[in-house]
N, C-alpha and C positions, 0 to 999 in steps of 0.2 A: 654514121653515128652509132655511138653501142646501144646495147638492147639497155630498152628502161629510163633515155634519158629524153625529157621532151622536149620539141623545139619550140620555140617562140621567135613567131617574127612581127614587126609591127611594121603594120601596113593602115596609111591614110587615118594614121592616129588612134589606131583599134591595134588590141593585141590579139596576137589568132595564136591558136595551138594549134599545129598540124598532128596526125594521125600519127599511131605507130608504124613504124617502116614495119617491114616484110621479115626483117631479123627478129625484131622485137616481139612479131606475132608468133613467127616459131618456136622462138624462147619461150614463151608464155604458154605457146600449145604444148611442148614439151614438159613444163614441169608439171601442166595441171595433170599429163597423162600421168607422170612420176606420183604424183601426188593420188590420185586415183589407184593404183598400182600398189604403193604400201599403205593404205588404211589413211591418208590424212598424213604420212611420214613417223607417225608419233605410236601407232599399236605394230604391235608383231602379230605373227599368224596365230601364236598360242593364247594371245590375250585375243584378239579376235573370237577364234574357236571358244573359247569361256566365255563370251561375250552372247555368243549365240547360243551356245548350250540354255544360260540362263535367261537368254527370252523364251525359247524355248519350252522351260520350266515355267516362265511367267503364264504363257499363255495357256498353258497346260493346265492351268488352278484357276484362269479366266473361264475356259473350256467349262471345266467340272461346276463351277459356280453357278454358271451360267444354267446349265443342264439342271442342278440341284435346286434353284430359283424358278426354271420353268415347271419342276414336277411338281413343287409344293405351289405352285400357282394352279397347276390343272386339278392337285388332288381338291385344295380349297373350293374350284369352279363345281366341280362334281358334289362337297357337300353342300353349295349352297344349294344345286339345282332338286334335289333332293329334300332338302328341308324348306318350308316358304319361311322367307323374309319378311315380317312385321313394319309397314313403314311406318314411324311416326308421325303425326301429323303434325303442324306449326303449328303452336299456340298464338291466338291474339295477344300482340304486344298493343300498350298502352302508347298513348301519341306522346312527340314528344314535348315536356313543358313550357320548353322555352320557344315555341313556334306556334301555342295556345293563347288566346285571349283569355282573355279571365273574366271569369262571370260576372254579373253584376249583384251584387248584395251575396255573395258567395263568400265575402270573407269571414261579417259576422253572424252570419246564419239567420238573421232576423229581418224587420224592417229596418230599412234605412228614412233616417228624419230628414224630412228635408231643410236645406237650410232657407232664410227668408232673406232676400236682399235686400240692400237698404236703398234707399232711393234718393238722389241727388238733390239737394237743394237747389232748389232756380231763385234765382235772385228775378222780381220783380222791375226792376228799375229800369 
């Protein structure tokens, strides 16, 4: 069979796909070499070389950042250790309202009247 074509055979009402033959895996081993070989088939050597040059460049200004990121973090360490730090203390916050009961006679600041119920008539009879 040529390389790349699959077989199918049906067997006891099941379809099986058998393997690739031994052509079709050298054909396959061979282009992925091909492929490996020039870049993916699609860059030249000189697009490559530019390709690297500017990671290169990239990581060369990662480098420097980095480096420039670590000294302004040790100069900062040295003046904090040098000057003391002030903490702040939390201020008491207030509770919150809606998880509050609410006082009694608290709304109108005075006594509250009480009211008199009335009392049910009973019938006698």
């Amino acid at each position: 069979p040529p390389p790349f074509v699959p077989l199918f055979r049906l067997g006891r009402g099941v379809l099986l796909l058998e393997g690739p033959s031994s052509a079709s895996r050298s054909y396959a081993s061979r282009m992925e070499r091909d492929k490996e070989r020039a870049g993916g088939g699609l860059v030249t050597e000189e697009e490559r070389d530019a390709v690297q040059k500017a990671k290169e460049r990239e990581r060369a200004k990662a480098r420097k950042k980095a480096e420039a990121a670590l000294a302004a973090a040790q100069a900062a360490a040295a003046a904090e250790n040098g000057a003391f730090q002030t903490r702040r203390k939390n201020k008491a916050k207030q509770p919150n309202p809606l998880s509050c009961k609410k006082r009694k006679g608290a709304d109108d600041g005075g006594e509250k009247k009480k009211k008199k119920r009335k009392r049910k008539k009973t019938s006698d009879a």
